[in-house]
FILUMTI-637696 format. One line per field, with one value per atom (N, C-alpha, C, CB): atom name; x, y, z; residue number from 1. Coordinates in Angstrom, 2 decimals. Glycine has a CB too. Layout:
BEGIN
atome = c(CA_...)
east = c(X_...)
north = c(Y_...)
up = c(Z_...)
num = c(NUM_...)
This chain:
BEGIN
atome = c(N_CA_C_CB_N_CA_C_CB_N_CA_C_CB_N_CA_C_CB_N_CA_C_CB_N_CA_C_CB_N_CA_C_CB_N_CA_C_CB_N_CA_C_CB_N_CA_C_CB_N_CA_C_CB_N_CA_C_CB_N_CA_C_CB_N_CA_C_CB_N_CA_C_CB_N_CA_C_CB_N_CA_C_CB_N_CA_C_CB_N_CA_C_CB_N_CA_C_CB_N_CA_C_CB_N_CA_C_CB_N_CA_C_CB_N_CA_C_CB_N_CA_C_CB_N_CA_C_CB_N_CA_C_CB_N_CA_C_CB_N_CA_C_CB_N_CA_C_CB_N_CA_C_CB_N_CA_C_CB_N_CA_C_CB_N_CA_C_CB_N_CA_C_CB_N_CA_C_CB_N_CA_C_CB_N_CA_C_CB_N_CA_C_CB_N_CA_C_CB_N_CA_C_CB_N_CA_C_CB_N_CA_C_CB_N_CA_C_CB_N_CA_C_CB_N_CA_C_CB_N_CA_C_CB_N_CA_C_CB_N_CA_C_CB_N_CA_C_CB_N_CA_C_CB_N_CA_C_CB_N_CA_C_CB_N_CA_C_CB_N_CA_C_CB_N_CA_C_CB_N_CA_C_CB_N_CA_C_CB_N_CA_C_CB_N_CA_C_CB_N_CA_C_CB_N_CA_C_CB_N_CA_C_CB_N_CA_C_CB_N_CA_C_CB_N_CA_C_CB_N_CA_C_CB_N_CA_C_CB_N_CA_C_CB_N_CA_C_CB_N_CA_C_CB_N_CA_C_CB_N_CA_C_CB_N_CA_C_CB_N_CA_C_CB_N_CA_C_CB_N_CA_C_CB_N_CA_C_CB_N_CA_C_CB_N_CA_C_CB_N_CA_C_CB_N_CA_C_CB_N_CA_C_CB_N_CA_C_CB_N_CA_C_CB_N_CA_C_CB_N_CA_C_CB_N_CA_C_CB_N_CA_C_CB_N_CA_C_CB_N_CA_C_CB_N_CA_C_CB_N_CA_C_CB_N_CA_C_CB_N_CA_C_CB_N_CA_C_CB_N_CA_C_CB_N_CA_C_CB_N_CA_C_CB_N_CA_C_CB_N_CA_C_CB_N_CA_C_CB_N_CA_C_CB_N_CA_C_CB_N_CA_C_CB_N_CA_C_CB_N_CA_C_CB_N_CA_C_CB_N_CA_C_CB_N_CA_C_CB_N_CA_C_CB_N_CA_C_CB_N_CA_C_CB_N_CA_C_CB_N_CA_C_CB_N_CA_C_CB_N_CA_C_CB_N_CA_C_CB_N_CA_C_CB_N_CA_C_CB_N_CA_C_CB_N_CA_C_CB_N_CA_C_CB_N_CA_C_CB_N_CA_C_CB_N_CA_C_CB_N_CA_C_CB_N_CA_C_CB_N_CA_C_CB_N_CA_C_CB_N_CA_C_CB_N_CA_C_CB_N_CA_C_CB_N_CA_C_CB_N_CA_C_CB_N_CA_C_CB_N_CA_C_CB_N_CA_C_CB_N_CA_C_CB_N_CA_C_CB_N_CA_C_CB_N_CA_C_CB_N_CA_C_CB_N_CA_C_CB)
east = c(0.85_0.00_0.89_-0.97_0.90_1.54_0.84_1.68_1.51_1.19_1.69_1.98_1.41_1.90_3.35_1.28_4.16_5.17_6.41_5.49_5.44_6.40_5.35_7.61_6.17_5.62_5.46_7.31_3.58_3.81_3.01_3.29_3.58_2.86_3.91_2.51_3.60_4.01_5.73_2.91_6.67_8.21_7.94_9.51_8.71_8.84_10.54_7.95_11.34_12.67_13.59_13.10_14.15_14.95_16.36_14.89_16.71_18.33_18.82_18.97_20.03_20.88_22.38_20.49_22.84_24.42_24.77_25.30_26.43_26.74_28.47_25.65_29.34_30.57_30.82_30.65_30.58_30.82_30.30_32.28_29.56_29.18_27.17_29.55_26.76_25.37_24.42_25.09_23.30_22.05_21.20_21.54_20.38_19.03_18.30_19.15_17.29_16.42_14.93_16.72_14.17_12.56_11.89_11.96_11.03_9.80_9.10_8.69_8.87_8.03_8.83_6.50_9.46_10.37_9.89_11.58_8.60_8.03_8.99_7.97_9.86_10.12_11.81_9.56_12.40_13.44_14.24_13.07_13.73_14.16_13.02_14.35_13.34_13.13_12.30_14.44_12.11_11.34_10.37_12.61_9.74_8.63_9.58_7.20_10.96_10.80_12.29_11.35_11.95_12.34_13.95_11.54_14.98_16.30_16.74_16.55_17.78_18.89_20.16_19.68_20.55_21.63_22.87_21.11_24.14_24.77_25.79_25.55_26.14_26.55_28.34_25.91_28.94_30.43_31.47_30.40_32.81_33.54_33.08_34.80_33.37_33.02_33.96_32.94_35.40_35.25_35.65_35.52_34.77_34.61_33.59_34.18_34.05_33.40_32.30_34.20_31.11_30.38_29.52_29.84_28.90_28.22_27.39_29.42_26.20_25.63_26.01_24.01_26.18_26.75_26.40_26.60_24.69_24.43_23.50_24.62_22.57_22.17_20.65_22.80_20.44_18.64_18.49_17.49_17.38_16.83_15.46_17.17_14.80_13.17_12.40_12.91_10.94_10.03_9.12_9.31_9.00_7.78_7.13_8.35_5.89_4.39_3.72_3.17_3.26_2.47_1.12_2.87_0.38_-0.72_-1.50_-0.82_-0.76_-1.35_-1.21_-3.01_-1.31_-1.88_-0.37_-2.61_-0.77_0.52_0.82_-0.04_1.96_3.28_3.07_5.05_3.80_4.39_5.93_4.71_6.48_7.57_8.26_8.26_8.53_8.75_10.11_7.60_10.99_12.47_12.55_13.08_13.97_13.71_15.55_12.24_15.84_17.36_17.84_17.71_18.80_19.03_19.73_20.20_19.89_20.30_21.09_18.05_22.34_23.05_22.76_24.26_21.66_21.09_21.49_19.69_22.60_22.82_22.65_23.64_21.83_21.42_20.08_21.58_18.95_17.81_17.35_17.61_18.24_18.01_17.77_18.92_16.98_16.87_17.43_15.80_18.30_19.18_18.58_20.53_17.72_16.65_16.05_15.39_15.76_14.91_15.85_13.56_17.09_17.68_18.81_17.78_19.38_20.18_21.26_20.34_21.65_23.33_24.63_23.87_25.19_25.73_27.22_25.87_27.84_29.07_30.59_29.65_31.16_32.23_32.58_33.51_33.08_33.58_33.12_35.33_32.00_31.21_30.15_30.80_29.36_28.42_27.34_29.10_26.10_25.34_25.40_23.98_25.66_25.83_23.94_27.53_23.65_22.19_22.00_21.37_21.03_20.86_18.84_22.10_18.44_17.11_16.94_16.32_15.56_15.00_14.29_13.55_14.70_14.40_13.29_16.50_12.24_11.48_10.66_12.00_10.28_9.23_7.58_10.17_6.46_5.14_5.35_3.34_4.47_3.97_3.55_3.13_3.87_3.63_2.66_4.88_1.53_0.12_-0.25_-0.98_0.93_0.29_1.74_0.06_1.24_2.30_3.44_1.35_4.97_5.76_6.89_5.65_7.76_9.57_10.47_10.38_11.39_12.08_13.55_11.72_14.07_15.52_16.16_15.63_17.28_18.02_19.36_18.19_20.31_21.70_22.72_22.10_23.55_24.50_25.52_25.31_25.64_26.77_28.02_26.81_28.78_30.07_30.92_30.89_31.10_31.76_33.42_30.91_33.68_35.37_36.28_35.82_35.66_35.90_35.51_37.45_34.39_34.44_32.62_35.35_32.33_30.85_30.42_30.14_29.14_28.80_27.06_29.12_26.49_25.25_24.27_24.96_23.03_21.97_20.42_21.48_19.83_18.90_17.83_18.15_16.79_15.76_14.47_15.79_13.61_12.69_11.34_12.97_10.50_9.19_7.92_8.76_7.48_6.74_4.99_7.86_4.26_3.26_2.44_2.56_1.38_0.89_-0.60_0.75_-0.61_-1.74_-2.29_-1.75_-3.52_-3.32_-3.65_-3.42_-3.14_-3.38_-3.78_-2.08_-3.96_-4.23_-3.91_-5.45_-3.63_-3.47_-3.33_-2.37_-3.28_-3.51_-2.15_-3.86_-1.56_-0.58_-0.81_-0.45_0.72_1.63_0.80_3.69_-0.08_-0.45_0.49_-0.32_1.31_2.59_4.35_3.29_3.68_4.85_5.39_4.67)
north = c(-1.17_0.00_1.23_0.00_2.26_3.71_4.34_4.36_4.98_6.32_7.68_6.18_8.57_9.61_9.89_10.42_9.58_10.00_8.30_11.31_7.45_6.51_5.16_6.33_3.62_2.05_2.51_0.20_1.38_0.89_-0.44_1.89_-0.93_-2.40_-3.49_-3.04_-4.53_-5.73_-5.82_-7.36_-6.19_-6.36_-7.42_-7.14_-7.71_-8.23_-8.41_-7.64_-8.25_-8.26_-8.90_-7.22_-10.36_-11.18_-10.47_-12.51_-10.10_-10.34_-11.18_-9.30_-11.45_-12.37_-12.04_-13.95_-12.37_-12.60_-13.58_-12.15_-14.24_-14.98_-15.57_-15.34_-16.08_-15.63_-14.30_-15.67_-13.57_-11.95_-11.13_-11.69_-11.78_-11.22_-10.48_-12.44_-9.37_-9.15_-9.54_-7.43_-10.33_-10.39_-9.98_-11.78_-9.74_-9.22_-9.72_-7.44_-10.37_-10.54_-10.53_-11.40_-10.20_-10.26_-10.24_-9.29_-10.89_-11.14_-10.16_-12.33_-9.19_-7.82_-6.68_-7.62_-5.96_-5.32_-3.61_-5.22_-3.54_-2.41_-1.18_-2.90_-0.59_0.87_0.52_2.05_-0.60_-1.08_-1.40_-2.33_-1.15_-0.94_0.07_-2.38_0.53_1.77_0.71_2.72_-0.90_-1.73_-2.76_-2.75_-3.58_-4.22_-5.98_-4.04_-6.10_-7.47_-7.58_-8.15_-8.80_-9.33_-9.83_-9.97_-9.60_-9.33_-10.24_-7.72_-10.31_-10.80_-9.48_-12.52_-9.21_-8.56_-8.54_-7.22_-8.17_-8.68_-7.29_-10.43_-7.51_-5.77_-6.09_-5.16_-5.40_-6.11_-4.99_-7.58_-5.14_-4.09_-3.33_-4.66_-2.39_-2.07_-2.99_-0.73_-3.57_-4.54_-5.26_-4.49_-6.04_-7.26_-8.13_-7.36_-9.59_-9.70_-11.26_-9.43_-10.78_-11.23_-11.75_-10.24_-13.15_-13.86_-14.82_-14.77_-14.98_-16.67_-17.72_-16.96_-18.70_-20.10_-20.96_-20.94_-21.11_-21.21_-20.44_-21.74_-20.05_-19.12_-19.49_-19.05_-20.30_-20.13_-20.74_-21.32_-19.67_-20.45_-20.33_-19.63_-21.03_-21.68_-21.33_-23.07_-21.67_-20.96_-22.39_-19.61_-22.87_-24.35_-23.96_-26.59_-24.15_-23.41_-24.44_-23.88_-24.16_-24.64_-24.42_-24.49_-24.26_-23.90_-25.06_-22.98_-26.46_-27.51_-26.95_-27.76_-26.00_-25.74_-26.04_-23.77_-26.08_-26.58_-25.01_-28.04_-24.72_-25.70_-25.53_-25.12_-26.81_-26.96_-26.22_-29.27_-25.92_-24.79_-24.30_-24.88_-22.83_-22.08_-21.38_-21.24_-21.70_-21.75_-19.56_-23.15_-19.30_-18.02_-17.63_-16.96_-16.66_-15.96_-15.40_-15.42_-14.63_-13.35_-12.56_-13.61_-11.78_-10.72_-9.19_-9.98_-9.06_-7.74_-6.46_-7.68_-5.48_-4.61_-3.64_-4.96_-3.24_-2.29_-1.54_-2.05_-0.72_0.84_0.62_2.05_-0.33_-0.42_0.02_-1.51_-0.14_0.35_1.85_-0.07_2.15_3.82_4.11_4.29_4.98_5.33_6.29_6.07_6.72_7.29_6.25_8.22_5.20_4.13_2.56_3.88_2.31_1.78_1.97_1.62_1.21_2.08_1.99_1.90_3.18_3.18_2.37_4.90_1.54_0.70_1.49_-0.36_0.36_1.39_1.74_0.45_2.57_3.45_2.50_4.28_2.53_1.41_0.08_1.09_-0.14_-1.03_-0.67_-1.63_-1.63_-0.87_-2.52_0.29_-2.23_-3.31_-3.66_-3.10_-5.34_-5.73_-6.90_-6.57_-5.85_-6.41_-7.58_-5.20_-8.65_-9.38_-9.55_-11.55_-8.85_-9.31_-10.30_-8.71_-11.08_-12.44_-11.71_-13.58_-13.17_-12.22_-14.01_-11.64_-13.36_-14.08_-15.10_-14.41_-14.71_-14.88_-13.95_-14.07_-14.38_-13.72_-13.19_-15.08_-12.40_-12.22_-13.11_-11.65_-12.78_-14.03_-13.94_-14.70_-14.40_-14.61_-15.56_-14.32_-16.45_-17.74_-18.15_-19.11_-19.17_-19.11_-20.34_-19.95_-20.83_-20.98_-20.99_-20.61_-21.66_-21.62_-20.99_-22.97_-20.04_-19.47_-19.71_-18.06_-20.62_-21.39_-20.77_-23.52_-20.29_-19.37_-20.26_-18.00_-20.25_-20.77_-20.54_-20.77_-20.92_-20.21_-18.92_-21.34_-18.23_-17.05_-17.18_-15.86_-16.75_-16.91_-15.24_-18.37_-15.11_-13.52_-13.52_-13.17_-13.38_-12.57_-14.73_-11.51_-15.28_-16.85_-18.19_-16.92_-17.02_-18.30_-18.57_-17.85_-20.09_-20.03_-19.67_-21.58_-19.22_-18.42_-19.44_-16.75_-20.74_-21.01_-20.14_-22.19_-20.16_-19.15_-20.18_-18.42_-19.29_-20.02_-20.42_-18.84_-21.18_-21.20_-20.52_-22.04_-20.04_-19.07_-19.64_-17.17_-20.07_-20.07_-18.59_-21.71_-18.46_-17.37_-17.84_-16.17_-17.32_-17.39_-15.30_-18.56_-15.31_-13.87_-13.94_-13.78_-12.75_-12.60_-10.75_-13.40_-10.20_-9.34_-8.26_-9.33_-7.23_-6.44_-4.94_-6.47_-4.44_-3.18_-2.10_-3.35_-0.95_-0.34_1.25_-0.95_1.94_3.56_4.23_4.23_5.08_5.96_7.17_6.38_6.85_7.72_9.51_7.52_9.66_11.15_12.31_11.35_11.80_13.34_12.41_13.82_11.63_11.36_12.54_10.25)
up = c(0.00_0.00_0.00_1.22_-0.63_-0.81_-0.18_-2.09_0.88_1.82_1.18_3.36_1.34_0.92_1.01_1.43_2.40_2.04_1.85_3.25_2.23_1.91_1.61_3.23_1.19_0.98_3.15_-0.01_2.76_4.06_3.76_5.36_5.05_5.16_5.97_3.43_6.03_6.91_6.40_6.52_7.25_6.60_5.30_7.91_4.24_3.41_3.00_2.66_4.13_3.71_4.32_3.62_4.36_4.96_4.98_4.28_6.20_6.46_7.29_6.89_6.77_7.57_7.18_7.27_8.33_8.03_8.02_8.73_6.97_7.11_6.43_6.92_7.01_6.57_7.07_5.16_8.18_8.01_6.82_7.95_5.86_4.95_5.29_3.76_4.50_5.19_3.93_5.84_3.67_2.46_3.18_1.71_2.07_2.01_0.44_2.22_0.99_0.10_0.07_-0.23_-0.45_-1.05_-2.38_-0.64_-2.17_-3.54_-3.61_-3.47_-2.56_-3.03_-2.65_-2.29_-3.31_-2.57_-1.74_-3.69_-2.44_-1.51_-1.69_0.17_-0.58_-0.77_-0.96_0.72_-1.07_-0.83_-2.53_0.20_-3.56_-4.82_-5.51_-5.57_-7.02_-7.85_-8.52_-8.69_-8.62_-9.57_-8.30_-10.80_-9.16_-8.78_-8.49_-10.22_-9.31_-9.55_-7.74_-11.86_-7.03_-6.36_-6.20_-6.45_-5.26_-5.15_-3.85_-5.02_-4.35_-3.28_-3.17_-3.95_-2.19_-2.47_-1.23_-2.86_-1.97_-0.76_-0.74_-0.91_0.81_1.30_1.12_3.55_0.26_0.16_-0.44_-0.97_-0.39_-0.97_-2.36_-1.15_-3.03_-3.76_-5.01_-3.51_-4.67_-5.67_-5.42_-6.67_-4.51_-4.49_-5.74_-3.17_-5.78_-6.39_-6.11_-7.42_-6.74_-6.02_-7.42_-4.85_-7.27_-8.43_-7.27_-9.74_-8.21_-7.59_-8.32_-7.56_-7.35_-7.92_-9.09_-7.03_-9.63_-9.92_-10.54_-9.58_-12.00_-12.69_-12.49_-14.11_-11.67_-11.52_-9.97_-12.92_-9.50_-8.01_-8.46_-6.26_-7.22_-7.41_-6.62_-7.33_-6.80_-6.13_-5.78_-7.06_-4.52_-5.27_-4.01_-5.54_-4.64_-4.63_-2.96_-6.70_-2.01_-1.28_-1.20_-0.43_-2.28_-2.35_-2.55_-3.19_-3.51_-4.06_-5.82_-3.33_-6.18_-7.67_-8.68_-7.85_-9.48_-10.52_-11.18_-12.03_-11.69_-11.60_-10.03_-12.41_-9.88_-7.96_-8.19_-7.12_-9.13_-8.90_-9.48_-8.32_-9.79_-10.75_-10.42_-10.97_-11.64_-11.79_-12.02_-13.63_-11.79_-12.34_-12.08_-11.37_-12.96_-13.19_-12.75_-13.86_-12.66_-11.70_-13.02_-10.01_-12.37_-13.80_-12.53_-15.18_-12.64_-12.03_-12.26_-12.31_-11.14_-11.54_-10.29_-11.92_-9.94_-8.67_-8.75_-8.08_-10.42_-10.08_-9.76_-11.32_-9.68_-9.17_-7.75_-9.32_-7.01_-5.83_-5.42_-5.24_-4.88_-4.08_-3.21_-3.54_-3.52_-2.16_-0.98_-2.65_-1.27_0.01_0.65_-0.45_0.41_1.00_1.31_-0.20_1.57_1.77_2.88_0.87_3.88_4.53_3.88_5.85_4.02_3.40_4.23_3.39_3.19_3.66_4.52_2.49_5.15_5.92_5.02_7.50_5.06_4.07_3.45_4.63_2.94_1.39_1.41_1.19_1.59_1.11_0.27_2.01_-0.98_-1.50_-1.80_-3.02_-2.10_-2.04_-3.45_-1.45_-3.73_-4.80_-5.45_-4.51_-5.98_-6.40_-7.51_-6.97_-6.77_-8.33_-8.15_-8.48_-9.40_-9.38_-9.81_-9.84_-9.35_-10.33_-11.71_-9.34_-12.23_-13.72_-13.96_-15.37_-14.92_-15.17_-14.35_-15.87_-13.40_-12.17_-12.53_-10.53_-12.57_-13.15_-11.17_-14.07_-11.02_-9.73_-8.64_-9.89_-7.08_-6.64_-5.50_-6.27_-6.06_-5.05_-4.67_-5.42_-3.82_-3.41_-2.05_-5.15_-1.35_-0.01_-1.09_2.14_-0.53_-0.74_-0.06_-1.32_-1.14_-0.45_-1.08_-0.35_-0.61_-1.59_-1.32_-1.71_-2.87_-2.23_-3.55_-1.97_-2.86_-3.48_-3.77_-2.57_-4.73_-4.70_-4.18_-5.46_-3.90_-3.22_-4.00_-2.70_-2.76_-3.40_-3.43_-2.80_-4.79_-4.21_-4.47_-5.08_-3.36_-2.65_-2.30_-0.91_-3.41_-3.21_-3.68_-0.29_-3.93_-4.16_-3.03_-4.35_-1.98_-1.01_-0.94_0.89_-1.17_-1.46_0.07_-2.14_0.03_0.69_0.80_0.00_1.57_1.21_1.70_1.52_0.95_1.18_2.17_-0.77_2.83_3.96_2.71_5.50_2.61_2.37_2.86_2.39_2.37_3.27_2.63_3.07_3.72_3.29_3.96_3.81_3.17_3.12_2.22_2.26_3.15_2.70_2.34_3.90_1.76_1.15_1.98_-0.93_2.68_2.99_2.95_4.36_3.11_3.16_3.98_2.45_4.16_5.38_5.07_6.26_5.81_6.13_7.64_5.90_7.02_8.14_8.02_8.75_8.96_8.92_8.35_10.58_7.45_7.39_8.40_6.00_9.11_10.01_9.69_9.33_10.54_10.86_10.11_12.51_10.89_10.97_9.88_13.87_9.00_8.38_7.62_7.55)
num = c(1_1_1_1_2_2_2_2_3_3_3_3_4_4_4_4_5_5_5_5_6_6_6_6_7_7_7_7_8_8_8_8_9_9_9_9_10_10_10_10_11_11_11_11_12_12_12_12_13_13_13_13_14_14_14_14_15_15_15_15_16_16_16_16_17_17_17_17_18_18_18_18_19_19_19_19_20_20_20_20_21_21_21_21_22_22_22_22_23_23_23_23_24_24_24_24_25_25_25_25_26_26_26_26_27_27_27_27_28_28_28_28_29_29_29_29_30_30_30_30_31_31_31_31_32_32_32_32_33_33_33_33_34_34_34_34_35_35_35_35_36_36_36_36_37_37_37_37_38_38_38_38_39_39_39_39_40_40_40_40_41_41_41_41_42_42_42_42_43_43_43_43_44_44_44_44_45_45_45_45_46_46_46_46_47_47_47_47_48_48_48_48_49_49_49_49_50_50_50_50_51_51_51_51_52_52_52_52_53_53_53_53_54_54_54_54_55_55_55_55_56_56_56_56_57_57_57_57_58_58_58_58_59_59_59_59_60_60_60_60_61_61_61_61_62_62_62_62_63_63_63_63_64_64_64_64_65_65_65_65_66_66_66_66_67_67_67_67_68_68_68_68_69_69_69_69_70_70_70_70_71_71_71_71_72_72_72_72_73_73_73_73_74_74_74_74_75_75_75_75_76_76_76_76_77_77_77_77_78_78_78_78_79_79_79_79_80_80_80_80_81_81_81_81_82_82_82_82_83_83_83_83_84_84_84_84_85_85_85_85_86_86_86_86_87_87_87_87_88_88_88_88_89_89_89_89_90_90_90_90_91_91_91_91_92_92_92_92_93_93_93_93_94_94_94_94_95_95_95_95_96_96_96_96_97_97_97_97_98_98_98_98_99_99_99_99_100_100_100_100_101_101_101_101_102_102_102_102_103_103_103_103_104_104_104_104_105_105_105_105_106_106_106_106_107_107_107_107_108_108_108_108_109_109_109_109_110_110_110_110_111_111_111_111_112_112_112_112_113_113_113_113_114_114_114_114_115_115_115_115_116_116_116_116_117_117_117_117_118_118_118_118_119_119_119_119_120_120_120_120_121_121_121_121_122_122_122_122_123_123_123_123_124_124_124_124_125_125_125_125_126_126_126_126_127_127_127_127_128_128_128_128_129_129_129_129_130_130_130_130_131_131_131_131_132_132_132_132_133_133_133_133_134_134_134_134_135_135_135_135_136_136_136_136_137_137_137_137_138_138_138_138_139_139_139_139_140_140_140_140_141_141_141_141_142_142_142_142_143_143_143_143_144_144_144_144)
């Protein structure tokens, strides 16, 4: 939901650390990218270098309905992000973005298993996240 001065609504954004390294990822990204489509991203030198291990992670569906699970790409997009709506990462580090690419919208509950990263040459495995969609409502901030 869009409030006037900002996205509001329920968190939609997994972090974790791991290796000393920081991710963040979501399927709706709300006020947290400039686009609609869903990211992983990882907080790291500015050149460092940073790839996923493999070129597709998955989506499989707990709803019952077919497909039971839908494959999708990532594609390197670090100017997508808004730098007003993100925290800025700490001095010479910068966030290294990968969106899913070719995913339709996602209105149904699920698992979201990502591949592993590999950051500066050391793999890096990623959590699995199940998440289900429901929907909410609520008042925008008076005095935002």
């Amino acid at each position: 939901m869009q409030a006037i001065c900002r996205d509001i609504g329920p968190p939609v954004l997994a972090a974790w650390e791991s290796s000393g390294v920081r991710f963040e990822a979501t399927l709706k990204p709300l006020y947290a990218a400039k686009t609609g489509e869903g990211f992983v991203r990882v907080q790291g030198r500015k050149d460092s270098i940073v790839r996923p291990a493999e070129l597709q992670g998955r989506i499989v569906r707990k709803d019952g309905n077919t497909p039971t699970e839908l494959r999708f790409g990532f594609a390197r997009r670090d100017e997508v992000l808004s730098p007003h709506a993100i925290p800025v990462p700490p001095h010479g580090t910068v966030w290294h973005t990968f969106v899913f690419t070719g995913l339709p919208p996602i209105d149904f509950p699920g698992r979201l298993e990502l591949p592993a990263m590999i950051v500066d040459g050391v793999l890096v495995p990623m959590p699995a996240f199940d998440f289900e969609i429901r929907p909410w409502a609520g008042f925008a901030p008076i005095n935002c």
